[in-house]
N, C-alpha and C positions, 0 to 999 in steps of 0.2 A: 504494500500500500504506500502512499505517497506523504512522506513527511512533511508539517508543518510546523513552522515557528512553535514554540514555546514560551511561556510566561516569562523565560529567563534566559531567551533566546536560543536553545536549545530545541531539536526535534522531536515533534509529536507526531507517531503516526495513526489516524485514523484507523479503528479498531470496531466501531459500530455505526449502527444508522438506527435510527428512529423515525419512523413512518405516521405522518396523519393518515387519517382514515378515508371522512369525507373527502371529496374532491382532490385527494390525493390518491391513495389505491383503489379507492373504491367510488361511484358517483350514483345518488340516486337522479335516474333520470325515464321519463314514460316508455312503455313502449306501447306497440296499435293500439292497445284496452285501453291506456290514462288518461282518465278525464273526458274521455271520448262521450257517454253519457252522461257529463256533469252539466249543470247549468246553474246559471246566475241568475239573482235574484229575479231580475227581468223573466228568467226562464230559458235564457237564450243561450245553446250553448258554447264554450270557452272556447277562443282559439287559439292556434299555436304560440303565439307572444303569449297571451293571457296563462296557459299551461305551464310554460317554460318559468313564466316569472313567479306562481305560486309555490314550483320549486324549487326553485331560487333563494326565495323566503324559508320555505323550509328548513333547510339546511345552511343558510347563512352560517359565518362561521363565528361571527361578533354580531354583527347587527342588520334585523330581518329590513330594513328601510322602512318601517312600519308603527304609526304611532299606536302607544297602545297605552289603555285607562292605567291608574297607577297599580289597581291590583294583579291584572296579565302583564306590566311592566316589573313586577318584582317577580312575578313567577316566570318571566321569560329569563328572564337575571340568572336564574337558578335552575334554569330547566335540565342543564346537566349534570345536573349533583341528584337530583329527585325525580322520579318515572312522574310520578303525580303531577308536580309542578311542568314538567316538559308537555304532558299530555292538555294539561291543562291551558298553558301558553297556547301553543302549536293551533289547536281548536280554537282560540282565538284568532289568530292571522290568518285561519284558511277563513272564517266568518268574515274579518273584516276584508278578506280578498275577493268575494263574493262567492265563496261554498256555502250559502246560506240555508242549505239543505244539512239537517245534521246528522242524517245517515248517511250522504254523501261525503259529508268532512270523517265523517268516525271510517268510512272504509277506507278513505285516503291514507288518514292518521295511520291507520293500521298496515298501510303497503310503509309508509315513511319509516314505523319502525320495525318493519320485518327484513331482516339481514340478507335473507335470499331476493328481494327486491334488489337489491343493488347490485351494478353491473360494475364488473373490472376493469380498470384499464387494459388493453393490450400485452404490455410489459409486465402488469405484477408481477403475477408467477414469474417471469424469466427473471428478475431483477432480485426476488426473494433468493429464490435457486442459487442463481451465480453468484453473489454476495454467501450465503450458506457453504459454498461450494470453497470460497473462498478464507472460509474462518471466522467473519464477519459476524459478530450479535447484533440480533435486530429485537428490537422494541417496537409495536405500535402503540401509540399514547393519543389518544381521542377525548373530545369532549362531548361524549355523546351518554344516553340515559338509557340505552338498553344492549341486551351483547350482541356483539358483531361477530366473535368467532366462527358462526354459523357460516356465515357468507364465505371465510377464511379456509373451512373442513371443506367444504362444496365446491372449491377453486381446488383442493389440494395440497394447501399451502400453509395450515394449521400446525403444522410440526417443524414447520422451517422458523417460524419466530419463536424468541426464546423467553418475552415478557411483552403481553397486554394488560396495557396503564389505561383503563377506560374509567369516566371521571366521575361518575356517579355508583362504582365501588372504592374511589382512590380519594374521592369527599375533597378535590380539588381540579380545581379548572387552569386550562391554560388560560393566561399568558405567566400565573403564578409559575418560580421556577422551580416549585417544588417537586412540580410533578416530574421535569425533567430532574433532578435530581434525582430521585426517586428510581427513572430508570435507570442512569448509571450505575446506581448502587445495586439495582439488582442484574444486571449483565456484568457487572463487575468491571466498569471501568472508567478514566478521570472525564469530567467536562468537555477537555481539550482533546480525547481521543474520540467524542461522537459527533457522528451530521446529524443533524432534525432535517429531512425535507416534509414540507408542508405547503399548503396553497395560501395560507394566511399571515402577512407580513405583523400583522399586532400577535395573534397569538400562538404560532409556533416560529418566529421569528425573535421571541423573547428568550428561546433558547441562548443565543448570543450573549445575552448578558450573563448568562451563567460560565460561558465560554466554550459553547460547543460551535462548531462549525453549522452554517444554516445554506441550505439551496430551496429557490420556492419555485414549484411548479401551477400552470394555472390549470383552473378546475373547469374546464370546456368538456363538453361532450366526448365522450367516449374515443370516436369516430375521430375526432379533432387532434387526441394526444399520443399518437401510437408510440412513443418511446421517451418522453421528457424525462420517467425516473432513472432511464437505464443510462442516459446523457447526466443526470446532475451527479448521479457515482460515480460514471467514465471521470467526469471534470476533475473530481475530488481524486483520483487514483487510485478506487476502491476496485475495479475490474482494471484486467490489462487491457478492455478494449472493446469499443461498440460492433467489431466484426465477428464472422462467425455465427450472425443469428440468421436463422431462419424457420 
């Protein structure tokens, strides 16, 4: 792997990686069925923009763009430390997005947190793999309110990470650096030896203050990213190289 600086100028070489979830390995995004019979209050129903941008909201990673009354404004706060409070938010922002149907928002709700709903990028697996293959400990560290691992067993790739930090069993949220700390300690290695890649500059980009190495990928559609994770390793000198795949 490829040595960096050190605190005392001396070489550190990158030993792990730490994965966001959302819009990083994994993206919740429709497919032909979503929202396809929803409709707004009017009754009319959603189109493509209108779709796209309630999941959007959804899964924001700080903030839904959405104002919300003070008491779904405290339980949106906290939606990933408490299933309750997440459930509870969330049904709010699809209401004020106009799912004003509330069988319609509760079977939404219910794809949002189901782990097999979500689609992989491209690259995970190859990128788990070769990192694995490599020596590499990987950590996923999410701020998310229900388990993901599911999604993780289904790709195959459940046994290749060696700690999930998800924040509503770890009763902290990023951009706290706790929770990165938290994974070093259990991979067993210094600040200065891990990458965070993540799609969110405030809260897995706070990694850095702890003194981990940070790469951010953007959370576009599936179809749109077919190799960003496997590029922000190559850069770091965690794989010998972007060749060889096919």
């Amino acid at each position: 792997v490829m040595p960096r600086a050190g605190p005392y100028g001396g070489a550190v070489s990158l030993r792990a990686v730490f994965f966001d979830y959302s819009g990083t390995l994994f993206r919740l995004q429709q497919d032909e069925s979503w929202l396809n019979d929803f409709t707004d209050g009017g009754g009319e129903p959603f189109d493509l923009e209108s779709r796209t941008e309630v999941l959007r909201r959804l899964t924001a990673p700080v903030d839904g763009g959405i104002e919300l009354a003070p008491e779904f404004q405290q339980a949106w706060d906290r939606r990933d430390l408490d299933p309750e409070q997440h459930r509870k938010s969330n049904l709010e922002v699809l209401r004020l997005s106009g799912v004003t149907d509330r069988a319609q928002a509760e079977a939404l709700y219910a794809r949002l947190v189901d782990p097999l709903c979500w689609t992989p990028y491209p690259d995970t697996a190859e990128v788990l793999q070769r990192l694995r293959d490599q020596g590499v400990r990987i950590a996923v560290i999410s701020n998310i309110a229900f388990d993901i691992r599911p999604a993780f067993q289904r790709l195959g790739v459940h046994e290749l990470v060696d700690e999930y930090l998800l924040s509503y069993l770890e009763g902290v949220i990023k951009p706290d650096a706790e929770i990165f700390r938290r994974a070093c300690a259990r991979v067993g290695v210094e600040p200065g030896e891990a990458l965070m890649i993540g799609d969110s500059a405030e809260a897995d980009g706070a990694a850095a203050e702890l003194g981990c190495a940070v790469e951010l990928v953007e959370p576009v559609p599936t179809d749109q990213r077919p190799d960003a994770l496997l590029k922000a390793v190559t850069a770091r000198g965690l794989l010998p190289g972007a060749a060889e795949r096919g």
